[in-house]
Backbone as a printed PyTorch tensor [residue, N CA C, xyz], in Angstrom:
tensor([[[ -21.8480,  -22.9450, -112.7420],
         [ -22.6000,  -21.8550, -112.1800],
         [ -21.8050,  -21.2770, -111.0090]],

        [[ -22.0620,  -20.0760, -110.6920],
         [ -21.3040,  -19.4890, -109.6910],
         [ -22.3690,  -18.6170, -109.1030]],

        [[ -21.7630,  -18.9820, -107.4050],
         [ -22.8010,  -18.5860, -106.9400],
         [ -21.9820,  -17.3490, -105.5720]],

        [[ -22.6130,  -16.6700, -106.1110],
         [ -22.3020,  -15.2360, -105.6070],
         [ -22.7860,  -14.9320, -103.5870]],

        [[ -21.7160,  -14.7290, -103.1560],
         [ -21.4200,  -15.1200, -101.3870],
         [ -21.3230,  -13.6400, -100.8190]],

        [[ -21.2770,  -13.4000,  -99.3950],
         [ -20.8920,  -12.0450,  -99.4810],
         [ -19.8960,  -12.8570,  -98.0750]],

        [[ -19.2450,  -14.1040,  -98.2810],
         [ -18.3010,  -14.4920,  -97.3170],
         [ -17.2480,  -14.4070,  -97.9200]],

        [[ -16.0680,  -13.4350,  -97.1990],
         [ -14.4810,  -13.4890,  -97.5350],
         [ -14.1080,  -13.7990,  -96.4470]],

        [[ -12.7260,  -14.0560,  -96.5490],
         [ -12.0360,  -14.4540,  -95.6060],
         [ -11.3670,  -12.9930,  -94.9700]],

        [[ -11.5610,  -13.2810,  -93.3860],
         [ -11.5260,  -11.5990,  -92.4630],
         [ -12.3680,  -11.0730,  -92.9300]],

        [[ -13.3320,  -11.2490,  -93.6160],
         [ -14.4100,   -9.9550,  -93.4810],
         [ -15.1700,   -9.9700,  -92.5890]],

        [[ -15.6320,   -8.9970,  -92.4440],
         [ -16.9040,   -8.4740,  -91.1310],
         [ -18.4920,   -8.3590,  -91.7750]],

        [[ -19.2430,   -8.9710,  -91.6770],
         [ -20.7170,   -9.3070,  -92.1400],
         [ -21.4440,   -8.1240,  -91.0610]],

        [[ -22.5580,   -6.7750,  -91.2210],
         [ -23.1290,   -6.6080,  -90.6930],
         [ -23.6240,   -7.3540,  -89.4680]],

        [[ -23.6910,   -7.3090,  -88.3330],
         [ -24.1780,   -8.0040,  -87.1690],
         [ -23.6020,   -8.6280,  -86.2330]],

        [[ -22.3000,   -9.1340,  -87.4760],
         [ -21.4110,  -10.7530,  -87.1010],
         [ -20.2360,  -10.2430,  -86.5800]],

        [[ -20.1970,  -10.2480,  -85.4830],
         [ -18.4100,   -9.9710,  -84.2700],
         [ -17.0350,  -10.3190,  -85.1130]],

        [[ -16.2150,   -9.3260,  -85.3460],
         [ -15.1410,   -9.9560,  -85.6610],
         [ -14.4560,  -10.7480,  -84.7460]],

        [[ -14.3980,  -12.0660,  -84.9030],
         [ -13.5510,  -12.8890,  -83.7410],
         [ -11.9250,  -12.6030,  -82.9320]],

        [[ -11.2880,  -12.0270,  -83.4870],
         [  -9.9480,  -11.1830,  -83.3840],
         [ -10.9770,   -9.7980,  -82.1760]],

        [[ -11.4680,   -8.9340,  -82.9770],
         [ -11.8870,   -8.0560,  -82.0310],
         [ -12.7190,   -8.7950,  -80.2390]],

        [[ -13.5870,   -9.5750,  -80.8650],
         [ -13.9480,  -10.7090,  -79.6900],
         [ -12.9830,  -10.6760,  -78.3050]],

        [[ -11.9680,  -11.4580,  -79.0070],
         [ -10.6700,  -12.2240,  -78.5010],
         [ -10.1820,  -10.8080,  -77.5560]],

        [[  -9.7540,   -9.4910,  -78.1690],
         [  -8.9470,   -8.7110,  -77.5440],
         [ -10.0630,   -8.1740,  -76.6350]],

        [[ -11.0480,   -8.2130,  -76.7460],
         [ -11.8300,   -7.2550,  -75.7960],
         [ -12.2440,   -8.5450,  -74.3190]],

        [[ -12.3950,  -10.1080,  -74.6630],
         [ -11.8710,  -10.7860,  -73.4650],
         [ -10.5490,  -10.7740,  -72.8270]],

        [[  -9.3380,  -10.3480,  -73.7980],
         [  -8.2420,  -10.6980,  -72.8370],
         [  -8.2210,   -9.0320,  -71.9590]],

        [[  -8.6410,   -7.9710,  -72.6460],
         [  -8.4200,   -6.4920,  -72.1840],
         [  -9.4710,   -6.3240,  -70.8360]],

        [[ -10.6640,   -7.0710,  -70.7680],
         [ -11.1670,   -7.7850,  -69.5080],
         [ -10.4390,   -8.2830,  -68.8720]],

        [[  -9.8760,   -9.1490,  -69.1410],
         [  -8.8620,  -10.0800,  -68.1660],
         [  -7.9840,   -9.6180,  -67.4220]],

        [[  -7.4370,   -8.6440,  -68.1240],
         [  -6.4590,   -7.9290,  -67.3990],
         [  -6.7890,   -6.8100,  -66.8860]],

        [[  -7.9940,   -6.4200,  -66.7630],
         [  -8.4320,   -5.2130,  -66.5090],
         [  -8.6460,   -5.4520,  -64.5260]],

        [[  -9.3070,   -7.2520,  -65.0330],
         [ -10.0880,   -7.8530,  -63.6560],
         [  -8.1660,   -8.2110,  -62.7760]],

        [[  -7.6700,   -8.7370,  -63.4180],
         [  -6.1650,   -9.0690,  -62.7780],
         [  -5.7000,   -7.6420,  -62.1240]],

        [[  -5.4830,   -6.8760,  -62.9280],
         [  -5.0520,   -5.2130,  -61.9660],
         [  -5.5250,   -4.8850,  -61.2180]],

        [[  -7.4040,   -4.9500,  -61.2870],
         [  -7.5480,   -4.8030,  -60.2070],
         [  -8.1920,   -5.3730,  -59.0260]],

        [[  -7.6800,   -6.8910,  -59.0520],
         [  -7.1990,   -8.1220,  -57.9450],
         [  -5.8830,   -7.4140,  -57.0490]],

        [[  -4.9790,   -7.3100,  -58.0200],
         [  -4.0760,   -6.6610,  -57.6310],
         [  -3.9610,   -5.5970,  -56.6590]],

        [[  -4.8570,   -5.1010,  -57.3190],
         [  -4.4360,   -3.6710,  -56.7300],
         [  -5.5290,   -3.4680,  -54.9380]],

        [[  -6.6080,   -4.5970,  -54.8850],
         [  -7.4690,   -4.9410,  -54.2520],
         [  -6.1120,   -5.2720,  -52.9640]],

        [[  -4.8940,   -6.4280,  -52.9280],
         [  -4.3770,   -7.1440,  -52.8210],
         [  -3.2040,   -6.0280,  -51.8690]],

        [[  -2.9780,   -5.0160,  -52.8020],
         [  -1.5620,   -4.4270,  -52.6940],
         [  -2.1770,   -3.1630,  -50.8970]],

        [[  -3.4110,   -2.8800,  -51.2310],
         [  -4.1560,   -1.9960,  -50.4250],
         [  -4.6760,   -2.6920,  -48.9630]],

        [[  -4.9120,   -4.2160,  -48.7880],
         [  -5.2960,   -4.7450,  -47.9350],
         [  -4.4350,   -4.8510,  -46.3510]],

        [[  -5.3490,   -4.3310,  -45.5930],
         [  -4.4010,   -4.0000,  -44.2300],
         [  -5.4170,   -4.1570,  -42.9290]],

        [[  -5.6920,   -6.2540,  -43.2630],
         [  -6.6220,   -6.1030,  -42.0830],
         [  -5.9890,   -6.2820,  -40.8630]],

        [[  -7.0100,   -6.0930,  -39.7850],
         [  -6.4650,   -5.8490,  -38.5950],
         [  -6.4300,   -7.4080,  -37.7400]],

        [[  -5.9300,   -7.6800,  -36.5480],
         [  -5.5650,   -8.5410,  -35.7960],
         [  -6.3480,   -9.1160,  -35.4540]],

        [[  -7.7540,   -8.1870,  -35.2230],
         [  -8.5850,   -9.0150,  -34.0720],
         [  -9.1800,   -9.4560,  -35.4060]],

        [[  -9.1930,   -9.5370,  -36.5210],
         [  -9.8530,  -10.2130,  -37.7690],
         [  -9.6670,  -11.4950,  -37.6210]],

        [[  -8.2790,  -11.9410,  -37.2840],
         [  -7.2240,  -13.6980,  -37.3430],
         [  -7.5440,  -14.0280,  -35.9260]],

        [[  -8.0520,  -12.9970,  -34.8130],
         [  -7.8680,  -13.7600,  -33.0730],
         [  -9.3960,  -14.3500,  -32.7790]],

        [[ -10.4630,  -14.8720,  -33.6970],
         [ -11.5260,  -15.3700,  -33.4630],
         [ -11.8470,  -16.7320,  -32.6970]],

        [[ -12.2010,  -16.6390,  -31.7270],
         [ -11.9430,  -17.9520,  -30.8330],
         [ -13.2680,  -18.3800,  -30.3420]],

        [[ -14.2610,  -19.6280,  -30.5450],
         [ -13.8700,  -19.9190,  -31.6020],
         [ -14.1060,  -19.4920,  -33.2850]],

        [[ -13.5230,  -20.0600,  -33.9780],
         [ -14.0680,  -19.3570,  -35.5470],
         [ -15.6400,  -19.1660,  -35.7110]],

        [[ -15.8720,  -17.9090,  -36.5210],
         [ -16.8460,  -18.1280,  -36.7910],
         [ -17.4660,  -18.4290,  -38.0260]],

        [[ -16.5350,  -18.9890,  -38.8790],
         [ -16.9830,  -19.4580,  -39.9350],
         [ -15.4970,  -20.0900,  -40.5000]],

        [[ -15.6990,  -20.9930,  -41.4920],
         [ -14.7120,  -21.7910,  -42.5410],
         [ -14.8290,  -23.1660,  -42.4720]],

        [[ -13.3130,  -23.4480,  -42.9580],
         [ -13.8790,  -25.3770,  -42.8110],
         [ -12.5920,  -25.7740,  -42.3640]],

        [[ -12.3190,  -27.6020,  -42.5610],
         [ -11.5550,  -27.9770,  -42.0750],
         [ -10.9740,  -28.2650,  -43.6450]],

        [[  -9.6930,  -28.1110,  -43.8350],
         [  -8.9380,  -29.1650,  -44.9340],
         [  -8.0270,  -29.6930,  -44.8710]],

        [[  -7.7570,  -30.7370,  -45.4510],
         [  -6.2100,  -31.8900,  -44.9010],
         [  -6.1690,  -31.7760,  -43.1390]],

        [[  -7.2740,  -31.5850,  -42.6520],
         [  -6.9500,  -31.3680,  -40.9980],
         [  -6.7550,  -30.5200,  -40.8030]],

        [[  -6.3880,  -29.2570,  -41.0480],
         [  -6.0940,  -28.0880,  -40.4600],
         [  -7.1090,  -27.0910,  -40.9610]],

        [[  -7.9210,  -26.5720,  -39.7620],
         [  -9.1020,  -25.3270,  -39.6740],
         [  -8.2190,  -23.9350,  -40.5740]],

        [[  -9.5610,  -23.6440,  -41.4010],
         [  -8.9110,  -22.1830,  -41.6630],
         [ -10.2860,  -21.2670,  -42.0530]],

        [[  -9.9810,  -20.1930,  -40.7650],
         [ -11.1430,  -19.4220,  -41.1120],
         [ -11.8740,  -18.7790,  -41.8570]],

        [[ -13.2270,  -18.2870,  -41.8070],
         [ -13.6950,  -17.5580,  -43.4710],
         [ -13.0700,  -15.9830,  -43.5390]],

        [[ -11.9370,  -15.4470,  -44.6480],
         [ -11.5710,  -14.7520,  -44.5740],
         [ -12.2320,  -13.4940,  -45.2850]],

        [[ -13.2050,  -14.2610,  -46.0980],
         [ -13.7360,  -13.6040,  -47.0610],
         [ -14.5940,  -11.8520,  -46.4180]],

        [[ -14.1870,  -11.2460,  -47.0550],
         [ -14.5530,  -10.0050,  -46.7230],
         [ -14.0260,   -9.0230,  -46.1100]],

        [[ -12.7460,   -9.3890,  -45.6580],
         [ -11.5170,   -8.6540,  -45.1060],
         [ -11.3100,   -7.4640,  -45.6100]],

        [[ -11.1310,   -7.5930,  -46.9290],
         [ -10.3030,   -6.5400,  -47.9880],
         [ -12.1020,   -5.5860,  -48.2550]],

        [[ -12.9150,   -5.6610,  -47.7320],
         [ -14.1940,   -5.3550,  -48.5130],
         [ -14.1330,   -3.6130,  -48.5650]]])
């Protein structure tokens, strides 16, 4: 008996994601988010009195050495 499928191999099933298309539209994210890290990165020009906080007002300690919360610099 043969039993009649509507599964081929690479085919695309109504509903069902082609996994290849999947794949490129996470990595075309990926690099979309990397450029613009980058480009976040290439533009950043904080100022002095940002690093002269005495004492800190936020971060932690690691391996012993304090390092302040920088987060929001580039904002």
């Amino acid at each position: 008996m043969k039993t009649r499928t509507d599964i081929h191999a690479g085919a695309n099933s109504v509903g069902i994601p082609n996994p290849l298309a999947v794949c490129k539209q996470q990595k075309e994210y990926w690099i979309n988010q990397y450029n613009y890290m980058q480009n976040v990165l290439a533009n950043c020009h904080p100022s002095q009195a940002q690093f002269s906080q005495h004492p800190p007002s936020g971060g932690g300690w690691v391996g012993g050495q304090w390092y302040a919360d920088r987060s929001g610099i580039c904002g």
